[in-house]
C-alpha positions as CSV (number, residue, x, y, z in Angstrom):
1,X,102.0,-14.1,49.7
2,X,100.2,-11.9,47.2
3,X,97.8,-10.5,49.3
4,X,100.6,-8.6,51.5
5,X,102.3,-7.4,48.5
6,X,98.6,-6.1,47.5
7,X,97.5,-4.2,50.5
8,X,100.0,-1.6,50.3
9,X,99.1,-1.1,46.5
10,X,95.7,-0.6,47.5
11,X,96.0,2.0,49.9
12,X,98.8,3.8,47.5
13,X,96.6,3.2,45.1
14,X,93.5,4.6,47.1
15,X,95.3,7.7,48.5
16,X,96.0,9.2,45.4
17,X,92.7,8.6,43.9
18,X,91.4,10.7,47.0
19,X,93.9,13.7,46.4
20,X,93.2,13.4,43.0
21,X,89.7,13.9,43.5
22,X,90.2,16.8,46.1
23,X,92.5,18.2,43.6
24,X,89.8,18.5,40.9
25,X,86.9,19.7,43.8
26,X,89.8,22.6,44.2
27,X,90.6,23.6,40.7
28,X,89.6,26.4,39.8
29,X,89.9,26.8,36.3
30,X,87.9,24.8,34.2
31,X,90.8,23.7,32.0
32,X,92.7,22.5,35.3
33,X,89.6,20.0,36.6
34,X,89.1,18.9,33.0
35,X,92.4,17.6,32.7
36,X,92.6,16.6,36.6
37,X,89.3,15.0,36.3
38,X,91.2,12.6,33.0
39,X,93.5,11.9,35.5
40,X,91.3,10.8,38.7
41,X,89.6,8.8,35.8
42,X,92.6,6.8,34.9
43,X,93.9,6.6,38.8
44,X,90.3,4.9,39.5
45,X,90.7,2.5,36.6
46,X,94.0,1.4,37.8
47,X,91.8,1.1,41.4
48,X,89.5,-1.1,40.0
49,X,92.3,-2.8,38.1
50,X,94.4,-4.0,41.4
51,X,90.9,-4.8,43.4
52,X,90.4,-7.0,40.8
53,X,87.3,-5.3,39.2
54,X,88.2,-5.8,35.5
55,X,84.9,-5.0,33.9
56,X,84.1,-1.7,35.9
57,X,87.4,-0.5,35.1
58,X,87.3,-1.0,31.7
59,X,83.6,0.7,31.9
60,X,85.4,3.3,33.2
61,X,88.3,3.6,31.3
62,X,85.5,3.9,28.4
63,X,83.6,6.7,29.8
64,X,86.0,8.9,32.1
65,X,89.5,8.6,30.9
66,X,89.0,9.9,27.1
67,X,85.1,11.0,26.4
68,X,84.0,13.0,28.9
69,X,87.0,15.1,29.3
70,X,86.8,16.0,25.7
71,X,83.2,16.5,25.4
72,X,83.4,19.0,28.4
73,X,85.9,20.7,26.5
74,X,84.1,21.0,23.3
75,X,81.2,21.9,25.4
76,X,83.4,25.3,26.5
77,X,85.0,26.4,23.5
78,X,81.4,26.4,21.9
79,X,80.1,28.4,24.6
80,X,82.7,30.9,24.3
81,X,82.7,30.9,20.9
82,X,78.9,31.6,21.0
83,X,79.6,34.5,23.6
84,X,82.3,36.1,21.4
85,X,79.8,36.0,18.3
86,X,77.4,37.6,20.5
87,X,79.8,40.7,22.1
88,X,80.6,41.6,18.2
């Protein structure tokens, strides 16, 4: 009984990690796959969560969902801040 109610959940689950991750691949801007690529980190922990993969999402949820975006982001306002100090 709970393994046809988790199939569907799966692949709903699965499809929109996959356009979440073409989504960021397409971005252009790096603002726009920063915050896309927060998202496709908390889609895949939810993944991991209904496959039953508690550990690895928690790992995940960890690394993907809330340091890496913001570390990337503090990454590129230093570099532009660097780049406008240089230009004056």
């Amino acid at each position: 009984m709970i393994v046809a109610t988790l199939v569907p959940l799966q692949a709903t689950a699965l499809g929109l990690v996959a356009l979440t991750a073409t989504a960021v691949a397409l971005a252009r801007t790096p603002l726009r796959q920063i915050v896309l690529n927060g998202v496709y980190g908390l889609l895949l922990v939810i993944l991991f969560v209904i496959l039953q993969a508690p550990d690895v999402a928690l790992s995940m949820l960890v690394v993907s969902t809330v340091p890496y975006p913001l570390i990337v982001l503090v990454a590129i306002l230093r570099t532009r801040s660097a780049r406008r100090e240089e230009d004056e």
